[in-house]
C-alpha positions as CSV (number, residue, x, y, z in Angstrom):
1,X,23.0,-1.7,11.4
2,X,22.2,0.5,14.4
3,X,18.5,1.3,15.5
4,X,17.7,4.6,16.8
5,X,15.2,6.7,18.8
6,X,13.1,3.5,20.0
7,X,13.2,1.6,16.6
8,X,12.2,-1.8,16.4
9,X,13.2,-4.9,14.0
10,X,10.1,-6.7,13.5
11,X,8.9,-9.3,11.6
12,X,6.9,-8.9,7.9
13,X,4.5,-12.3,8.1
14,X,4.4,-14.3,5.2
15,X,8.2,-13.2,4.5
16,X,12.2,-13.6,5.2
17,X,12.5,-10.5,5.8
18,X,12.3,-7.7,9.1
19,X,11.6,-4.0,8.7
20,X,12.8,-1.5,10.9
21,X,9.4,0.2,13.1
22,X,9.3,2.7,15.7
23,X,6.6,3.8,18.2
24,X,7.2,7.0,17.2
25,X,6.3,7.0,13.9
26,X,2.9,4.9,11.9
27,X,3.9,1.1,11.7
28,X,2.5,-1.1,8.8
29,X,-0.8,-3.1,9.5
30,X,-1.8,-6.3,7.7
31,X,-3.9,-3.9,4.9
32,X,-0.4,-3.2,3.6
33,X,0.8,-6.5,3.8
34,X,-2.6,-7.7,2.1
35,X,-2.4,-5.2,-0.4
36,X,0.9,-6.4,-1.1
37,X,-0.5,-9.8,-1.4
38,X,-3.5,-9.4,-3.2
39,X,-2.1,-7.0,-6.3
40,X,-0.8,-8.3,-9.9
41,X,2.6,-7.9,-10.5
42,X,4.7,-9.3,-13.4
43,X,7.1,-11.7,-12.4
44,X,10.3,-11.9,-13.9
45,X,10.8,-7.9,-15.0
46,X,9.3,-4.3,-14.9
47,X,8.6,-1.3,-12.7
48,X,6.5,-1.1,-9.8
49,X,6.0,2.0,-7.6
50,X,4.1,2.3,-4.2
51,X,2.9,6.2,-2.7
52,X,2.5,7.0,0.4
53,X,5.0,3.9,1.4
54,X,5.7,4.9,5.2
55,X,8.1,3.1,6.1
56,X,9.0,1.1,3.3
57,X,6.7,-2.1,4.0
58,X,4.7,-2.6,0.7
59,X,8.1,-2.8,-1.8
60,X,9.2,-5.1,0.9
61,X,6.2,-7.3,-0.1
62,X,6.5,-6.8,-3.4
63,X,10.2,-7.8,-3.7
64,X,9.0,-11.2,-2.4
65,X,6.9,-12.0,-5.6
66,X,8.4,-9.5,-8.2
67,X,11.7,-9.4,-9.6
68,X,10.8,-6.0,-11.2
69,X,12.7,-2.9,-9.5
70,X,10.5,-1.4,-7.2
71,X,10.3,2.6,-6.0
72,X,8.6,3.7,-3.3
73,X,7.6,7.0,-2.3
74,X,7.1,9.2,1.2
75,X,6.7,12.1,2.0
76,X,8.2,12.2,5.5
77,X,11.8,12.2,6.1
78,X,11.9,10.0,9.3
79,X,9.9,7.3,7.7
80,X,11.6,7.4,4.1
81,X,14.8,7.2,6.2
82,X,13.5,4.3,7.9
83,X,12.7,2.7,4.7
84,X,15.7,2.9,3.6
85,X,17.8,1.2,6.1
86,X,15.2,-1.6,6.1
87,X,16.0,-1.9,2.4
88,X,19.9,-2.3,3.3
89,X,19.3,-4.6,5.9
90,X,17.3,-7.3,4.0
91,X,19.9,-6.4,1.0
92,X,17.5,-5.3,-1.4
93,X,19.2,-2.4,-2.7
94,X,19.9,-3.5,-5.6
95,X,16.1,-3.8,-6.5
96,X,14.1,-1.2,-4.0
97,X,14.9,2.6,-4.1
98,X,13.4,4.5,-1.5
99,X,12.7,8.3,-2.6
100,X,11.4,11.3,-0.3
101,X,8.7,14.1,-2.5
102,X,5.2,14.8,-2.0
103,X,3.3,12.7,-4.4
104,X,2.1,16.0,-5.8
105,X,5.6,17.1,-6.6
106,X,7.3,14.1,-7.9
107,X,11.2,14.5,-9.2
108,X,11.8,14.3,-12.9
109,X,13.3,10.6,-12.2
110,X,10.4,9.3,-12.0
111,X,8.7,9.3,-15.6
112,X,5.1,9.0,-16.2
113,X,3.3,6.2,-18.3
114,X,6.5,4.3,-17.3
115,X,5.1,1.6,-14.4
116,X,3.9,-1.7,-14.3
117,X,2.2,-1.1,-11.1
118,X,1.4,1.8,-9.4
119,X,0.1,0.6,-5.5
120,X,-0.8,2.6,-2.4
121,X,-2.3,2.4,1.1
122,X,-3.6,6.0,1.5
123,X,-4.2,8.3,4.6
124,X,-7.9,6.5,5.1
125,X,-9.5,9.6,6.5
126,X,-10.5,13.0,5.3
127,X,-8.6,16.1,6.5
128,X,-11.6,17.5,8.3
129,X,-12.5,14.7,10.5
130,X,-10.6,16.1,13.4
131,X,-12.1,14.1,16.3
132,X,-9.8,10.7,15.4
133,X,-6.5,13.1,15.0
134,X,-3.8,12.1,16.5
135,X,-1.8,14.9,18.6
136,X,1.8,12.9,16.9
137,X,2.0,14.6,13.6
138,X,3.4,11.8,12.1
139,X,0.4,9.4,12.6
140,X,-2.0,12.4,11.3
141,X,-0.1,12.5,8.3
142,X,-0.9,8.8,7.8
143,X,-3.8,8.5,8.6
144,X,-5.6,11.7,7.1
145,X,-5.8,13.5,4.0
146,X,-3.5,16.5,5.2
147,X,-1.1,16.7,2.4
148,X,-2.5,14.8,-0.3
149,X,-6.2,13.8,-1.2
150,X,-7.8,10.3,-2.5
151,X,-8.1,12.7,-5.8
152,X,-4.3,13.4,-5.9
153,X,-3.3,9.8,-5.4
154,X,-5.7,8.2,-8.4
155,X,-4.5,11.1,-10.3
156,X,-1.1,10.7,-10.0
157,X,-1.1,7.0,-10.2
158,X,-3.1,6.6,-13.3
159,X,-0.1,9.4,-15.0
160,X,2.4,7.1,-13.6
161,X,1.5,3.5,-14.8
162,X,1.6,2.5,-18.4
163,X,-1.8,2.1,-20.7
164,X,-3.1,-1.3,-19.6
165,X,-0.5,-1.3,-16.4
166,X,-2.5,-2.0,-12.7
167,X,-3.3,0.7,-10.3
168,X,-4.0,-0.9,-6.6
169,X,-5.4,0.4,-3.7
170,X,-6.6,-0.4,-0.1
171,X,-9.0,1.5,1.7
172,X,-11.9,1.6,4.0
173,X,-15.1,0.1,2.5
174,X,-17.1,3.5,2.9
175,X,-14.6,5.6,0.4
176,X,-15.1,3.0,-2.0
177,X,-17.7,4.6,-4.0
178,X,-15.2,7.3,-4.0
179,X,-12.5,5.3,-4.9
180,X,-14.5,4.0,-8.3
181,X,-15.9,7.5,-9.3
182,X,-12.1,8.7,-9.3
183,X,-10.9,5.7,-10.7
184,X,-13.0,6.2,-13.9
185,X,-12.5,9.9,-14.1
186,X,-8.7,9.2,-14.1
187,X,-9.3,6.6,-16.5
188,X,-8.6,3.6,-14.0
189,X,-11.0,0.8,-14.7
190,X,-11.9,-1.3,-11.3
191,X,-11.2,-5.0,-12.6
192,X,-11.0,-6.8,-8.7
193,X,-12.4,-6.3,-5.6
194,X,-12.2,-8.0,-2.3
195,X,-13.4,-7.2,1.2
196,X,-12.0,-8.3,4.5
197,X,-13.9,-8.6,7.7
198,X,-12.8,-9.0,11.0
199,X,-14.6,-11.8,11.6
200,X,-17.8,-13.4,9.7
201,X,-20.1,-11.9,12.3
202,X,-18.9,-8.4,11.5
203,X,-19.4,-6.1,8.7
204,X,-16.0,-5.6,6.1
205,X,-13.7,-2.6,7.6
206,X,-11.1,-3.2,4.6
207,X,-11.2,-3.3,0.7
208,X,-8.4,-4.3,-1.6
209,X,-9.2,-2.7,-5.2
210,X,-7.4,-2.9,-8.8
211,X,-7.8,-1.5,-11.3
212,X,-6.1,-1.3,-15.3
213,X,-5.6,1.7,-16.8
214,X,-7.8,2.2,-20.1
215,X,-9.4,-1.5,-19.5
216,X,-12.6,-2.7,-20.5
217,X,-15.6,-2.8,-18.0
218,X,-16.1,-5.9,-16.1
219,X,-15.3,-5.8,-12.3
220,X,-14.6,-9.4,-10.3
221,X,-15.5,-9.7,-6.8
222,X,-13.4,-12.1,-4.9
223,X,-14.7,-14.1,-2.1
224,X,-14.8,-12.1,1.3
225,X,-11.6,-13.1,3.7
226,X,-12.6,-13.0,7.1
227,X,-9.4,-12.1,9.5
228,X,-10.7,-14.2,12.6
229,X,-12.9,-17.5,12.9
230,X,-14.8,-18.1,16.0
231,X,-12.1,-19.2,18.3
232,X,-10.5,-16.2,18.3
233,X,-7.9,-17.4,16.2
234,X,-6.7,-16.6,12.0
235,X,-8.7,-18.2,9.7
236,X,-6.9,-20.8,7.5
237,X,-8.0,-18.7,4.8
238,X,-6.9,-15.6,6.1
239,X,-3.3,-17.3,7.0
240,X,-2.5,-18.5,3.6
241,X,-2.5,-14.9,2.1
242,X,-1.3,-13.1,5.1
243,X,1.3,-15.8,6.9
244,X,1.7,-17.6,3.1
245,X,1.1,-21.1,5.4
């Protein structure tokens, strides 16, 4: 395999696997890998899909604890192309398919009410909050709502996954009022909930969410995982989901 155009191999924690990064382009952060973590996935067989994948780190994850085929889904051509080779060089091909479309816009292969699991780690910011743009185009695009909204994503997740399948999400704690009201309106009923911190001292800057699709009301909030401990250092907590030690 040949990198290109300052791309990177680098290491997915927790995993035997590397995934191909660039400066570039938006690398993956440990709310994708958590997200992978922290969602429900059947084991032995099914389908799981992932929006707004980037650069294919999430169905990486996924492939660790799931033997279900897995799609994932980005808009941006460098990225999805990224993704791709990632998925031929940890020989996962045979289980991951990468596809390029605008959530919005999704080809006819991909059939709704069909998935198991429908995850995503969304732009985080709304399209008008211009003072944290980025002047890359390809970090705006991942990190605000320029082509597609929190609305569009619950939407289309909750037409892709099957009646009682699991819609996950991770977000910033201050959409997730948001993140409920649309959940319900799209028929998405929040189930779990958990919120990371940086460290104990510090107020939570991450929440993992999921939710099933027609379920009954009844949300569980997990313990609070706090990132750092005093010394500076993981937590032992935090290590066991994220470095699986």
């Amino acid at each position: 395999m040949t990198l290109i155009d300052n791309e990177r191999l680098d290491y997915i924690p927790g995993t035997s696997y590397s995934i191909i990064q660039s400066r570039d382009v938006f690398s993956f952060s440990m709310d994708a890998v958590l997200l992978g973590r922290f969602v429900h996935v059947p084991i032995q067989k099914g389908k799981l899909i992932d929006l707004c994948s980037g650069n294919g780190i999430i169905g990486l994850v996924l492939s660790e604890r799931s033997k279900a085929t897995i799609i994932s889904v980005e808009l941006q051509e460098r990225l999805h192309d990224m993704a791709q080779r990632s998925v031929l060089y940890n020989k996962k091909q045979e289980q991951i398919t990468s596809v390029q479309s605008d959530i919005k816009d999704l080809p006819s292969s991909i059939i709704k009410g069909s998935y198991d699991v429908v995850t995503c780690n969304p732009p985080y910011f709304k399209a008008n909050e211009q003072s944290d743009q980025n002047q890359n185009p390809h970090f705006t695009i991942a990190r605000h709502e320029v082509h597609c909204t929190l609305a569009d994503i619950i939407q289309t997740a909750s037409s892709l996954v099957k009646q009682k399948g699991k819609v996950a999400l991770v977000h910033r704690p201050e959409r997730l009022t948001d993140i409920i009201d649309l959940m319900r309106q799209y028929r998405i009923e929040p189930k779990r909930m958990q919120l990371i911190q940086p460290n104990q001292a510090k107020e939570a800057n991450m929440v993992l969410i999921e939710g099933i699709k027609d379920g009954k009301p009844g949300l569980t909030c997990l313990p609070s995982l706090s990132v750092y401990g005093e010394d500076g250092r993981y937590t032992k907590a935090f290590r066991e989901v994220y470095e699986r030690t």
